[in-house]
PDB file of N, CA, C and O in Angstrom, chain B, residues numbered from 101:
ATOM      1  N   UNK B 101      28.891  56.963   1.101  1.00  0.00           N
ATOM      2  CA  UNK B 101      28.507  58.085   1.947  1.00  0.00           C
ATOM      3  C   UNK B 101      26.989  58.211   1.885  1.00  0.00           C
ATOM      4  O   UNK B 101      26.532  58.005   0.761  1.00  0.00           O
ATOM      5  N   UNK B 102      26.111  58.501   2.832  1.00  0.00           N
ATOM      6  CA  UNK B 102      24.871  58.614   3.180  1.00  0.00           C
ATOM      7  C   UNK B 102      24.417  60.073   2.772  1.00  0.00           C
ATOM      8  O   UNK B 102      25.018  61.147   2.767  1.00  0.00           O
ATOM      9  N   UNK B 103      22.734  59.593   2.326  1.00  0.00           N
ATOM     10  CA  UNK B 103      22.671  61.263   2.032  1.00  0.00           C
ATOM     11  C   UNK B 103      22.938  62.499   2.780  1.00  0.00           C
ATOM     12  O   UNK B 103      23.103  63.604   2.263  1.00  0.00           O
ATOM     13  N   UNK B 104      22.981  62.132   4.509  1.00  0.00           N
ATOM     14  CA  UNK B 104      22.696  62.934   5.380  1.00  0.00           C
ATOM     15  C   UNK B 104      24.679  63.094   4.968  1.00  0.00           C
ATOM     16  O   UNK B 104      24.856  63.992   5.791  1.00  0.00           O
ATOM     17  N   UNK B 105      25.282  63.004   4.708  1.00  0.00           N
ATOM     18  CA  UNK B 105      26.797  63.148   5.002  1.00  0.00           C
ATOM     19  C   UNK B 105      26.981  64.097   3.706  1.00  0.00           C
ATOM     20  O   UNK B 105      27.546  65.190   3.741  1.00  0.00           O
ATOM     21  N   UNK B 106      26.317  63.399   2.357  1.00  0.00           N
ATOM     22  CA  UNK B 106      26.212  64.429   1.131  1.00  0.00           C
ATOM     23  C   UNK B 106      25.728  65.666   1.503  1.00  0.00           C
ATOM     24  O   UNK B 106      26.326  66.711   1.248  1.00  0.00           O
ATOM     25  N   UNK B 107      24.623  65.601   2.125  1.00  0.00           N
ATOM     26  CA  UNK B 107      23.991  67.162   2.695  1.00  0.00           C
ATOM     27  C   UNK B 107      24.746  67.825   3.362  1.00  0.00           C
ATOM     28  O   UNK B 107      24.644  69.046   3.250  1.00  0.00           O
ATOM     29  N   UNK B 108      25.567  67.376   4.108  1.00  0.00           N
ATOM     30  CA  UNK B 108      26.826  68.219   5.115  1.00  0.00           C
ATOM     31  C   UNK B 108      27.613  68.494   4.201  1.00  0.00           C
ATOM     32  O   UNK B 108      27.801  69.685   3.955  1.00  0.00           O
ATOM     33  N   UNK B 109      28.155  67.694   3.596  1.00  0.00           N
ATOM     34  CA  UNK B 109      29.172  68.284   2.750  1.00  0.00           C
ATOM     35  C   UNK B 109      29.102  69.111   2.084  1.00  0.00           C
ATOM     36  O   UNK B 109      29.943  69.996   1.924  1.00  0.00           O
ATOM     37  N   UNK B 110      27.850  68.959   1.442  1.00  0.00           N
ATOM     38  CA  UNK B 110      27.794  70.096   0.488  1.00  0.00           C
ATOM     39  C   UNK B 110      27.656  71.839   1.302  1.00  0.00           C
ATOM     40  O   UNK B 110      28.332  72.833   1.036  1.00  0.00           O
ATOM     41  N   UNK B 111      26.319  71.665   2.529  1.00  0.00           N
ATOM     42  CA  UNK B 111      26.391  72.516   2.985  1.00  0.00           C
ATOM     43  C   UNK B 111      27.602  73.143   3.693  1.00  0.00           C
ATOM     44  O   UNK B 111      27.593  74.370   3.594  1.00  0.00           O
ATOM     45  N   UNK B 112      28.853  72.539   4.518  1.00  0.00           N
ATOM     46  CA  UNK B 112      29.843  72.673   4.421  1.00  0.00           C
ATOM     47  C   UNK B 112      30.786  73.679   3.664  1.00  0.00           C
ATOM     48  O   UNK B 112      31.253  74.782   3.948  1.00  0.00           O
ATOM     49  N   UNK B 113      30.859  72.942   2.717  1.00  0.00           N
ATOM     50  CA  UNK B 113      31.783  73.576   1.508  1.00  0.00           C
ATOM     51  C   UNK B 113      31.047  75.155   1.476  1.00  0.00           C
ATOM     52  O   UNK B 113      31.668  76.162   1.815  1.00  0.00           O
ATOM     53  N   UNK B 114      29.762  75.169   1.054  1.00  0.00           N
ATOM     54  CA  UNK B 114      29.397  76.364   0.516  1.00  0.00           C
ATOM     55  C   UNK B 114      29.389  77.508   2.008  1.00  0.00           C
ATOM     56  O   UNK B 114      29.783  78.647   1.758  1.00  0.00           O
ATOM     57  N   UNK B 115      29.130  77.334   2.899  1.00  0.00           N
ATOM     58  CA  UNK B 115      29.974  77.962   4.076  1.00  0.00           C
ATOM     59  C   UNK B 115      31.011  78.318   3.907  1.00  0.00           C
ATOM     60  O   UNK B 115      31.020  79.549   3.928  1.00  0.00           O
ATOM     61  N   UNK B 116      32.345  77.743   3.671  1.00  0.00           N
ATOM     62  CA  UNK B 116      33.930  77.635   4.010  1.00  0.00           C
ATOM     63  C   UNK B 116      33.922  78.553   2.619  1.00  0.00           C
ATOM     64  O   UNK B 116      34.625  79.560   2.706  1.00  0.00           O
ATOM     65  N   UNK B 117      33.182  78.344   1.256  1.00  0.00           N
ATOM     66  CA  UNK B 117      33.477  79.079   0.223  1.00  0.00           C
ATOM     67  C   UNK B 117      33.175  80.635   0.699  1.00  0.00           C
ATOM     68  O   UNK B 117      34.123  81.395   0.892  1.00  0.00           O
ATOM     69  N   UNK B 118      31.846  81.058   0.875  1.00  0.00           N
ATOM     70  CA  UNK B 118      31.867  82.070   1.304  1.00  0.00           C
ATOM     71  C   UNK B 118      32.531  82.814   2.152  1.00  0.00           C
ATOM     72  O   UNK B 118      32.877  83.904   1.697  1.00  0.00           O
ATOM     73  N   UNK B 119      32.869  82.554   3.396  1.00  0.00           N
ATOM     74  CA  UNK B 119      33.671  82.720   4.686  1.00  0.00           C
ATOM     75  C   UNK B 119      34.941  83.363   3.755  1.00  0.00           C
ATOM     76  O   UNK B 119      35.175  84.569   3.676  1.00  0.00           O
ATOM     77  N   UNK B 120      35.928  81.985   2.869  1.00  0.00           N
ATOM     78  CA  UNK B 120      36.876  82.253   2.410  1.00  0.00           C
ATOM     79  C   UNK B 120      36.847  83.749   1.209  1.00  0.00           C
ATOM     80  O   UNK B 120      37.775  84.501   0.913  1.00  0.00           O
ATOM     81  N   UNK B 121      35.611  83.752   0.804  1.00  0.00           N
ATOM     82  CA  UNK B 121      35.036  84.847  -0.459  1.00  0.00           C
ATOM     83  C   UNK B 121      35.557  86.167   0.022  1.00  0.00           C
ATOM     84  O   UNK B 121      36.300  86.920  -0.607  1.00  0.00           O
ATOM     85  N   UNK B 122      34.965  86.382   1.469  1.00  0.00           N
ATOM     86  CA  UNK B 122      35.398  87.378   2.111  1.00  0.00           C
ATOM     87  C   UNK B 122      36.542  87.762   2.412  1.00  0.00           C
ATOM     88  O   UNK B 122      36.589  88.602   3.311  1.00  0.00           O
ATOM     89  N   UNK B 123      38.000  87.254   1.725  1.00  0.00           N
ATOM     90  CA  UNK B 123      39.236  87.507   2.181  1.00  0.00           C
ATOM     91  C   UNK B 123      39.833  87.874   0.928  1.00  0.00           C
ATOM     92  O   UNK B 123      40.768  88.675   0.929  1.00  0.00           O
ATOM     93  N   UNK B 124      39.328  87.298  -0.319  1.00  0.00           N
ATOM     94  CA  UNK B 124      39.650  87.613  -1.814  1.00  0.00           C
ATOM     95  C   UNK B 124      40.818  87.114  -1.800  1.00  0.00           C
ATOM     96  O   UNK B 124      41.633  87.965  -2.158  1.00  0.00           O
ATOM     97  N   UNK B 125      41.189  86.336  -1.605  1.00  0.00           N
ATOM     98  CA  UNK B 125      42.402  85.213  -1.239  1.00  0.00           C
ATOM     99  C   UNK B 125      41.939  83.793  -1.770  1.00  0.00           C
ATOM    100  O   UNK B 125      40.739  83.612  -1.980  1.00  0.00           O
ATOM    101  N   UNK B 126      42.609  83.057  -1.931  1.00  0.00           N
ATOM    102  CA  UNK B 126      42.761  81.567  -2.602  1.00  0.00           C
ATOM    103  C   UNK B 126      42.861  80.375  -0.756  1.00  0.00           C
ATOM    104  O   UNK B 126      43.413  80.586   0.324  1.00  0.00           O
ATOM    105  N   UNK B 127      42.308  79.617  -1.106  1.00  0.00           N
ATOM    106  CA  UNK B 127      41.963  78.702  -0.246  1.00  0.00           C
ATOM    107  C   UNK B 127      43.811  78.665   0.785  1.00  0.00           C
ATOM    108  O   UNK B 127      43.668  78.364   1.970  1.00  0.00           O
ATOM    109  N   UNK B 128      44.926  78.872   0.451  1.00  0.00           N
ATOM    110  CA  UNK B 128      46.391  78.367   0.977  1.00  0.00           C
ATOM    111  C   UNK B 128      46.711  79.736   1.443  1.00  0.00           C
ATOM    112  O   UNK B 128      47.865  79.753   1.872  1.00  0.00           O
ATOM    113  N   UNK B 129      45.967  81.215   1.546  1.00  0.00           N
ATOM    114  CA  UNK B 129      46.265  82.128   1.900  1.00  0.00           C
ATOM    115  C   UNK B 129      45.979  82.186   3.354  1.00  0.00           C
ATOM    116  O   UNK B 129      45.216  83.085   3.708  1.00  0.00           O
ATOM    117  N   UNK B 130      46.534  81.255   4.414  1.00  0.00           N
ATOM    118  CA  UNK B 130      46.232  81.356   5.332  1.00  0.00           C
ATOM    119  C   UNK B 130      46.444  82.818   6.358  1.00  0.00           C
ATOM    120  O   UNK B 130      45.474  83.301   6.941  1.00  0.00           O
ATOM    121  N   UNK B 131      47.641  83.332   6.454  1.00  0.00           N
ATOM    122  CA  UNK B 131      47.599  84.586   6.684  1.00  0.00           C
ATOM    123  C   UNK B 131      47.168  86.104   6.394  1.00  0.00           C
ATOM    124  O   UNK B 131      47.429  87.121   7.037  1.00  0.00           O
ATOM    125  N   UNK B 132      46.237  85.888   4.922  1.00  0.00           N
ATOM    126  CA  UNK B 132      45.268  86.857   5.012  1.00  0.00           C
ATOM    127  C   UNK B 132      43.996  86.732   5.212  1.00  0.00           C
ATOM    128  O   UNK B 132      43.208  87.677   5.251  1.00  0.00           O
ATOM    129  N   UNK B 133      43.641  85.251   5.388  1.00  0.00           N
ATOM    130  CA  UNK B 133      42.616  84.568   6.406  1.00  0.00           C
ATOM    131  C   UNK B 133      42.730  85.382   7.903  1.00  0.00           C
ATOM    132  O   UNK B 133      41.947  86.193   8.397  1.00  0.00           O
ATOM    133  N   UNK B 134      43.541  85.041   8.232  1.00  0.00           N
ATOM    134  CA  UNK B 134      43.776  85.826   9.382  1.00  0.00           C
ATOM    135  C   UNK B 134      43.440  87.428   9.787  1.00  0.00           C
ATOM    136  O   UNK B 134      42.658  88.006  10.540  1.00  0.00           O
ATOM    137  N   UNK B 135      44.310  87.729   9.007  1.00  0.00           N
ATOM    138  CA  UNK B 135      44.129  89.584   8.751  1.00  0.00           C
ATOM    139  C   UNK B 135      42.708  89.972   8.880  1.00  0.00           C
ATOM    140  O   UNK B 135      42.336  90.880   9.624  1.00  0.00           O
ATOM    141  N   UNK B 136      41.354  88.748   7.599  1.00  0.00           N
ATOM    142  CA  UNK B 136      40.344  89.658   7.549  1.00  0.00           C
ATOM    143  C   UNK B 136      39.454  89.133   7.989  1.00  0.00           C
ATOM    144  O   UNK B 136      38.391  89.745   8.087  1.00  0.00           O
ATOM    145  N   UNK B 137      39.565  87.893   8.383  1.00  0.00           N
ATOM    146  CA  UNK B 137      38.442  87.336   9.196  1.00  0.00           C
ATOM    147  C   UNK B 137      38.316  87.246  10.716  1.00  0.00           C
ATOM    148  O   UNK B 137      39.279  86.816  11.351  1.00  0.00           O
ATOM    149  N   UNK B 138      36.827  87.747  11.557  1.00  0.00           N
ATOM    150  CA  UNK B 138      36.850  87.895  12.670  1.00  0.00           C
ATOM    151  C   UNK B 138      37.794  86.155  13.359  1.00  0.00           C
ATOM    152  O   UNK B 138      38.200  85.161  12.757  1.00  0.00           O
ATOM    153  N   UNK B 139      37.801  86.588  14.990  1.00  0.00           N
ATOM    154  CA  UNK B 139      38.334  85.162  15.572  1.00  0.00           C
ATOM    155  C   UNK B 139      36.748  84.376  15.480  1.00  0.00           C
ATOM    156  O   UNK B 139      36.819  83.170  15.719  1.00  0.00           O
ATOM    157  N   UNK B 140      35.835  84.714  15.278  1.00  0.00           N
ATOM    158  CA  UNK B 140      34.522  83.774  15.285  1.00  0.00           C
ATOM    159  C   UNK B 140      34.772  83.175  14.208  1.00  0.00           C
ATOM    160  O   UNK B 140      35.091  81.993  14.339  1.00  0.00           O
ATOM    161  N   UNK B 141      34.718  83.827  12.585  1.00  0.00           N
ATOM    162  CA  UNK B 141      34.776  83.375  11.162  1.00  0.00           C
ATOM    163  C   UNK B 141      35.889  82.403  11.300  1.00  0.00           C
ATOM    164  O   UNK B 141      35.619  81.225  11.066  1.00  0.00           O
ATOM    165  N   UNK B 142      37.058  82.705  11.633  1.00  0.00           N
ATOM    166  CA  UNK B 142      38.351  81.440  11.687  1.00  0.00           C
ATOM    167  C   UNK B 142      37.943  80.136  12.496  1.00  0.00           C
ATOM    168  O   UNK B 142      38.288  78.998  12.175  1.00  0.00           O
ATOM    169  N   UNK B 143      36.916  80.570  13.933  1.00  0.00           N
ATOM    170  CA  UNK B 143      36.767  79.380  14.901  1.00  0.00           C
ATOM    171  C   UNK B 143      35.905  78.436  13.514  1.00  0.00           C
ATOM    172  O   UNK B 143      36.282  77.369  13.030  1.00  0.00           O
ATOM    173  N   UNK B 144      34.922  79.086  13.206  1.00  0.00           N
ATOM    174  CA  UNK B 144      33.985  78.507  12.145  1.00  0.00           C
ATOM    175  C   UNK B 144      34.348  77.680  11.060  1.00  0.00           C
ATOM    176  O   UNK B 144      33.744  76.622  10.886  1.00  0.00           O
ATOM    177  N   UNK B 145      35.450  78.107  10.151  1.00  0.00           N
ATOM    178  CA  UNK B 145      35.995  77.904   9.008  1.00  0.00           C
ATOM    179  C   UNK B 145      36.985  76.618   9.734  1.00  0.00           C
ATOM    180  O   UNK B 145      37.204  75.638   9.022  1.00  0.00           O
ATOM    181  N   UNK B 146      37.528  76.646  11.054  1.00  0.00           N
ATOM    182  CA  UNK B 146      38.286  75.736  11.012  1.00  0.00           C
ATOM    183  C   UNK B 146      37.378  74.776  11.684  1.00  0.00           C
ATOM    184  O   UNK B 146      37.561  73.650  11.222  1.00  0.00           O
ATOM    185  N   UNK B 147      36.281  74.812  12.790  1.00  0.00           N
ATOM    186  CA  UNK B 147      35.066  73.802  12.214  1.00  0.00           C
ATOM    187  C   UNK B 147      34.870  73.183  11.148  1.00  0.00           C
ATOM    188  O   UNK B 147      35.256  72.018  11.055  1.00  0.00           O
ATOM    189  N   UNK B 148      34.315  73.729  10.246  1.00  0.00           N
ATOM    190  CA  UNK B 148      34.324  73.481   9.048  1.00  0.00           C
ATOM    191  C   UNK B 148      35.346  72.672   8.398  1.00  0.00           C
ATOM    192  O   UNK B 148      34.892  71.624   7.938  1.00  0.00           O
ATOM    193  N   UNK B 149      36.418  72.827   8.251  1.00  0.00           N
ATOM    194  CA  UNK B 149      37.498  71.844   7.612  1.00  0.00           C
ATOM    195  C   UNK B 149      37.395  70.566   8.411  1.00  0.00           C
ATOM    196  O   UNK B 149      37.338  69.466   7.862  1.00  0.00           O
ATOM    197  N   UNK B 150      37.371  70.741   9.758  1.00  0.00           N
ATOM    198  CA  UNK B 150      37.483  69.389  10.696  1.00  0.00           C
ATOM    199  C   UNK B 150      36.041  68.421  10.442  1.00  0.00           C
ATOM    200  O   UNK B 150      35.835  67.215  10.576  1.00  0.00           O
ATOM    201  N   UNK B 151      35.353  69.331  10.100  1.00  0.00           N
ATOM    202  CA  UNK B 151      34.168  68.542   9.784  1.00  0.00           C
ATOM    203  C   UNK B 151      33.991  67.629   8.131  1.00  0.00           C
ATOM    204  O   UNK B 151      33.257  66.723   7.736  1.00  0.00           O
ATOM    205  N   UNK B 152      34.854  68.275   7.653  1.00  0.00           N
ATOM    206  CA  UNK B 152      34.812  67.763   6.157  1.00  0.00           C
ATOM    207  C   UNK B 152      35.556  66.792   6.368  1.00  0.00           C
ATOM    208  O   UNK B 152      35.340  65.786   5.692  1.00  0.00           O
ATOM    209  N   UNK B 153      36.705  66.765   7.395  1.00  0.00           N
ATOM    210  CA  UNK B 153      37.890  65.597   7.565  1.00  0.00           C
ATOM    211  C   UNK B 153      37.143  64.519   8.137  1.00  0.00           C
ATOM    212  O   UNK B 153      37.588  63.408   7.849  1.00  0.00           O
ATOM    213  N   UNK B 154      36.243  64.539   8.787  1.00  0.00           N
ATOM    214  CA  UNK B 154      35.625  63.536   9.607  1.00  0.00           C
ATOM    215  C   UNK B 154      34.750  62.738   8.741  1.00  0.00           C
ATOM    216  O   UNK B 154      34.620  61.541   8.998  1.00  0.00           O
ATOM    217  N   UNK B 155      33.989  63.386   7.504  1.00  0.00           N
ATOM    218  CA  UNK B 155      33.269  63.115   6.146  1.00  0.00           C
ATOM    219  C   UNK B 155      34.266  62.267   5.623  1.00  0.00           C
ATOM    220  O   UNK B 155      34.175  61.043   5.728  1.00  0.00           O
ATOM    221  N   UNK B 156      35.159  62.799   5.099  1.00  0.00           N
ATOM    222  CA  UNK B 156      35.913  61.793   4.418  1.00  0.00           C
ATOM    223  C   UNK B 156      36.531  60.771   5.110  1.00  0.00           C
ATOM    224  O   UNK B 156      36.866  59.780   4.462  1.00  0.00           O
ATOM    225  N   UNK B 157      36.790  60.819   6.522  1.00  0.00           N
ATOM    226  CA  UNK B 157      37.132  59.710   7.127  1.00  0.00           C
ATOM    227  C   UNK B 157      36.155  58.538   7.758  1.00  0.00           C
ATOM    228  O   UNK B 157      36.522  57.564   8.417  1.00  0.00           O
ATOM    229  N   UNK B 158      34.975  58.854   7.423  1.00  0.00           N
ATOM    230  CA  UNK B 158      33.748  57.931   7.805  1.00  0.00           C
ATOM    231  C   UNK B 158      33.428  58.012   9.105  1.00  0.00           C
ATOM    232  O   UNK B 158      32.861  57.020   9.562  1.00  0.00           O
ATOM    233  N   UNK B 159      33.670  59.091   9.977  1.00  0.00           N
ATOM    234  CA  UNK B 159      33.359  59.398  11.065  1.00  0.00           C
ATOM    235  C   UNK B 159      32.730  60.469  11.443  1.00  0.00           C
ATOM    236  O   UNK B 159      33.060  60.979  12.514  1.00  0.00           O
ATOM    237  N   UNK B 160      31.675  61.056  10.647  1.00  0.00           N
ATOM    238  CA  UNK B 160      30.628  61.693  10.179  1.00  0.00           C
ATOM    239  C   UNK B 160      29.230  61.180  11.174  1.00  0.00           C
ATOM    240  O   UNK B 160      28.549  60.158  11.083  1.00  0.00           O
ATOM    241  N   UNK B 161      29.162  62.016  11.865  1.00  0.00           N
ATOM    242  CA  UNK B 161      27.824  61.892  12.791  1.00  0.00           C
ATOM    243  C   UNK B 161      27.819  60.645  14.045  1.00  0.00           C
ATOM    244  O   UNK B 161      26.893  59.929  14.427  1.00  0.00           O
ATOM    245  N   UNK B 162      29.405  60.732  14.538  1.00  0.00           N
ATOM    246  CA  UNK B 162      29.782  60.352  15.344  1.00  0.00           C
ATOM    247  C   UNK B 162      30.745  61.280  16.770  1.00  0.00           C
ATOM    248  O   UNK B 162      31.797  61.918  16.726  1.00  0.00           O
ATOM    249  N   UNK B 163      29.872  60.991  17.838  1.00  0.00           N
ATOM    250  CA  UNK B 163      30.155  62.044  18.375  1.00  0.00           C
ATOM    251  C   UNK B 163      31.737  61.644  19.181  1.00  0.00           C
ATOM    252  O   UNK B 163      32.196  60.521  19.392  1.00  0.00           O
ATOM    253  N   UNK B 164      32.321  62.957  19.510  1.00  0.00           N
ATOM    254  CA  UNK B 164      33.541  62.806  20.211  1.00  0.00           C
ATOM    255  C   UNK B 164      34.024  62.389  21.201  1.00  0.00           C
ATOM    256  O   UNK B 164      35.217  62.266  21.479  1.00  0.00           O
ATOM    257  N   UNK B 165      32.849  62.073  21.974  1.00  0.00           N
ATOM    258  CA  UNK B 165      32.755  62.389  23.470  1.00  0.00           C
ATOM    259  C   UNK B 165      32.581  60.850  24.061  1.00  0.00           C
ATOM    260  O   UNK B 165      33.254  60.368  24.972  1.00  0.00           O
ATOM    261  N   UNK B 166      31.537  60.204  23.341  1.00  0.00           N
ATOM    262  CA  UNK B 166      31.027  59.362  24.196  1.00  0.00           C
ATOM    263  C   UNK B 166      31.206  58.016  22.924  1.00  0.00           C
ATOM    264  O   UNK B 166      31.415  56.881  23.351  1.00  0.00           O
ATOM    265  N   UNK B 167      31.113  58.236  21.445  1.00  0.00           N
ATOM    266  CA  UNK B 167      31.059  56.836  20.494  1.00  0.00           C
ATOM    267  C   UNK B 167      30.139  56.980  20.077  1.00  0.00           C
ATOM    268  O   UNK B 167      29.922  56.236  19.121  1.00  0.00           O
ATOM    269  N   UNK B 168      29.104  57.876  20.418  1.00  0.00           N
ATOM    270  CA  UNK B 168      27.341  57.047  20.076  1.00  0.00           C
ATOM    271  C   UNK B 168      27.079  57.794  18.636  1.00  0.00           C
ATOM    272  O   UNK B 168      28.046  58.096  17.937  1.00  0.00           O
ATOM    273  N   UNK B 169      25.958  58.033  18.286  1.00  0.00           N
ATOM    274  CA  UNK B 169      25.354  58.434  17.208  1.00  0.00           C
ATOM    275  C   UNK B 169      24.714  59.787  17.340  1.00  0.00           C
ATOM    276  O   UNK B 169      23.787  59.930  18.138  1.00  0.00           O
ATOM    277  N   UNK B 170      25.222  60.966  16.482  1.00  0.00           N
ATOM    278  CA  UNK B 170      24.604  62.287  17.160  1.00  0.00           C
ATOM    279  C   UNK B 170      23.464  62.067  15.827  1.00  0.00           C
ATOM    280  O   UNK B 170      23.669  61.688  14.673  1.00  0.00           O
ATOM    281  N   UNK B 171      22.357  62.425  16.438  1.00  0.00           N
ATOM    282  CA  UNK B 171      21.071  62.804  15.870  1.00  0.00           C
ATOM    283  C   UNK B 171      20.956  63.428  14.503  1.00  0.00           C
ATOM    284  O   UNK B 171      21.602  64.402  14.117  1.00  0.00           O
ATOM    285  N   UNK B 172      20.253  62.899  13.968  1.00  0.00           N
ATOM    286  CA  UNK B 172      20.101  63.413  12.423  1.00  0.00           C
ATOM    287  C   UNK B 172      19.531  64.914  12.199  1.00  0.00           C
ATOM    288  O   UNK B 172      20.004  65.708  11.386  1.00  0.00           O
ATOM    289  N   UNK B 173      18.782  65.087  12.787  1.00  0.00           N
ATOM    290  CA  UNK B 173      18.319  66.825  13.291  1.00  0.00           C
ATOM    291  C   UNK B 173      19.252  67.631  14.279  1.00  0.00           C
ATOM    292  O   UNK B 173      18.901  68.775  14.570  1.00  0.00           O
ATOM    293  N   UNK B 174      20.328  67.154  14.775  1.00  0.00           N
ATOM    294  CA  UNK B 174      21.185  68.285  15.349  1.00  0.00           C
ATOM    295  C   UNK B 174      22.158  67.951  14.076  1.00  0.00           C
ATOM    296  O   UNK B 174      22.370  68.977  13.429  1.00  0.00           O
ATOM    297  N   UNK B 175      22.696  66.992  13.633  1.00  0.00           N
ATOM    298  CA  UNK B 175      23.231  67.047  12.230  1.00  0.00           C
ATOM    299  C   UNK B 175      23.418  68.190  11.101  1.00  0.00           C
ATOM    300  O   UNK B 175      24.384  68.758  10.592  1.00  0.00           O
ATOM    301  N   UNK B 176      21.797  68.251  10.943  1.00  0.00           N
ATOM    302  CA  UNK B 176      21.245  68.835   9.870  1.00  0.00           C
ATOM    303  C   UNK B 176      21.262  70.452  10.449  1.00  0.00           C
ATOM    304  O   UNK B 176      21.704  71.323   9.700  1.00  0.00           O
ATOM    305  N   UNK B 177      20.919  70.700  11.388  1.00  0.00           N
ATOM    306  CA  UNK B 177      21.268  72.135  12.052  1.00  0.00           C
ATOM    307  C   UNK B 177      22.236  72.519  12.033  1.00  0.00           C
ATOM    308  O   UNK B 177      22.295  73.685  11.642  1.00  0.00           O
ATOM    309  N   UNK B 178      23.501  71.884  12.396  1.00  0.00           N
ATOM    310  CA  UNK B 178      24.569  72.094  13.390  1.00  0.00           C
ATOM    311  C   UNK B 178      25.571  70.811  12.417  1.00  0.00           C
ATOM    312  O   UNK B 178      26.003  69.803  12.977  1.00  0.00           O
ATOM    313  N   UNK B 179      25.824  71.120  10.805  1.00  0.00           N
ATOM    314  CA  UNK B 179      26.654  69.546   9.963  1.00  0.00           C
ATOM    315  C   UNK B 179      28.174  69.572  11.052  1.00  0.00           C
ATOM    316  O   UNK B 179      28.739  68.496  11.249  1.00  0.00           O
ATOM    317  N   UNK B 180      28.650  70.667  11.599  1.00  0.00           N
ATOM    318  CA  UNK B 180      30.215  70.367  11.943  1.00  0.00           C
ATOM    319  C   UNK B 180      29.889  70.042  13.277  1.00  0.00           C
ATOM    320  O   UNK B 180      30.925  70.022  13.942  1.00  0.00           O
ATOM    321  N   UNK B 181      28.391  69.647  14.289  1.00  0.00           N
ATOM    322  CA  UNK B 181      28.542  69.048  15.407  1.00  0.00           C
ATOM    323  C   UNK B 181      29.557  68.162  15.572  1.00  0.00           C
ATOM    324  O   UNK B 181      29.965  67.371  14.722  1.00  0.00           O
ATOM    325  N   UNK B 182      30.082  68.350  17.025  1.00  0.00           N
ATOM    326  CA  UNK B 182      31.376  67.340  17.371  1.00  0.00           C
ATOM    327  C   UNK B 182      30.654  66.151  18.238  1.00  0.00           C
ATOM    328  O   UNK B 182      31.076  64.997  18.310  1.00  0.00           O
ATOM    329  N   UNK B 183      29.509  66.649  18.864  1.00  0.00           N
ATOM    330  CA  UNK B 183      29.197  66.129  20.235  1.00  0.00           C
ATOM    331  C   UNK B 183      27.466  65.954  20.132  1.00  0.00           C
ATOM    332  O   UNK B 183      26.627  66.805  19.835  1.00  0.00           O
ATOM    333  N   UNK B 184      27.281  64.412  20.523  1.00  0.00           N
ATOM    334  CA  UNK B 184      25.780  64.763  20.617  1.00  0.00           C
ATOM    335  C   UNK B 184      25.404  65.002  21.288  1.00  0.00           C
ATOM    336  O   UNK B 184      26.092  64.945  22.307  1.00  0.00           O
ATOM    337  N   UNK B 185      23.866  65.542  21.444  1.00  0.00           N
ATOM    338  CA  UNK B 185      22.928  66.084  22.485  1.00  0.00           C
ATOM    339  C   UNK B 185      23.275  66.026  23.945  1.00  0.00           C
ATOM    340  O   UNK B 185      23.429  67.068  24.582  1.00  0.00           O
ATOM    341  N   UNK B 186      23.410  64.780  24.523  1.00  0.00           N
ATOM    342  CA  UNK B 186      23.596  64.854  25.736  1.00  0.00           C
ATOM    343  C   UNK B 186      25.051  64.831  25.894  1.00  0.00           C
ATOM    344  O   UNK B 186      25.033  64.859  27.125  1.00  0.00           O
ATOM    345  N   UNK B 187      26.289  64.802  25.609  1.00  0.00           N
ATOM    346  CA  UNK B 187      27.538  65.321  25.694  1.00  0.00           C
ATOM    347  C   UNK B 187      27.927  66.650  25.828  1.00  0.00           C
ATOM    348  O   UNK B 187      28.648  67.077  26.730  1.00  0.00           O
ATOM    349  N   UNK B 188      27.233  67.580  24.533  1.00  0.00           N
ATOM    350  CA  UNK B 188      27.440  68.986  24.483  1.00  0.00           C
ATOM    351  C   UNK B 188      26.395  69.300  25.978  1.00  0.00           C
ATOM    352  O   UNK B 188      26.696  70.348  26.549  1.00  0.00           O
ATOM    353  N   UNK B 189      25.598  68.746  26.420  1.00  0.00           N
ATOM    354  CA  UNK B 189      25.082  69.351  27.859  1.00  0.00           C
ATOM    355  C   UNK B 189      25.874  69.429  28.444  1.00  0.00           C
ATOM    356  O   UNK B 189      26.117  70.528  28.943  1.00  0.00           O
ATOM    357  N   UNK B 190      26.624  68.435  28.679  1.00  0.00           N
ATOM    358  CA  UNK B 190      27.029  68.216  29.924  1.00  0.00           C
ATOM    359  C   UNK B 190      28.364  69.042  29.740  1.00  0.00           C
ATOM    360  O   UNK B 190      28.944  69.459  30.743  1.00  0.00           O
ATOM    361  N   UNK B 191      28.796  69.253  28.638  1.00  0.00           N
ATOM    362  CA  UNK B 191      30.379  70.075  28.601  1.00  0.00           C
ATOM    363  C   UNK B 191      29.943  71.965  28.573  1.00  0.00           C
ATOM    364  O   UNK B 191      30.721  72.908  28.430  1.00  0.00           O
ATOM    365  N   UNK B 192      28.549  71.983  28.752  1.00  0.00           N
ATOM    366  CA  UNK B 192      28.440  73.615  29.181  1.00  0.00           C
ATOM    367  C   UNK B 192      28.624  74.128  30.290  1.00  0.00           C
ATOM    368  O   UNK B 192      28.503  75.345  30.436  1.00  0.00           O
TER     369      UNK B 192
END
């Protein structure tokens, strides 16, 4: 794994930890996930997991859309980007 994928991950995790902090619930409490987190915090958190899945599957900074390579600076902004630069244009 590349540093830029270590840096997501980590930043990642510590997102999804907090997010989850806020429910005082254990990571498998999915239905009081629900209860206390806005629909933004859940869209986020489940970002987040899909993005860690893509880390461990070596498909980490590969965009969805098109195959190519999303940018190391929308990466680093944006670790659970799905789509690079010119994909996410065009799907607004």
């Amino acid at each position: 794994m590349d540093m830029l994928a270590r840096e997501a991950q980590e930043a990642l995790k510590q997102r999804s930890h907090r997010l989850r902090a806020r429910t005082g619930a254990s990571a498998e409490a999915v239905e009081v996930e629900a209860e206390v987190l806005t629909e933004s915090e859940r869209r986020e958190l489940k970002d987040i997991e899909e993005a860690l899945a893509r880390i461990d599957k070596g498909a980490f900074g590969r965009c969805m859309q098109c195959g190519g390579a999303i940018g190391r600076h929308w990466l680093r902004a944006i670790p659970e980007a799905r789509h690079c630069l010119t994909c996410a244009a065009v799907a607004r």
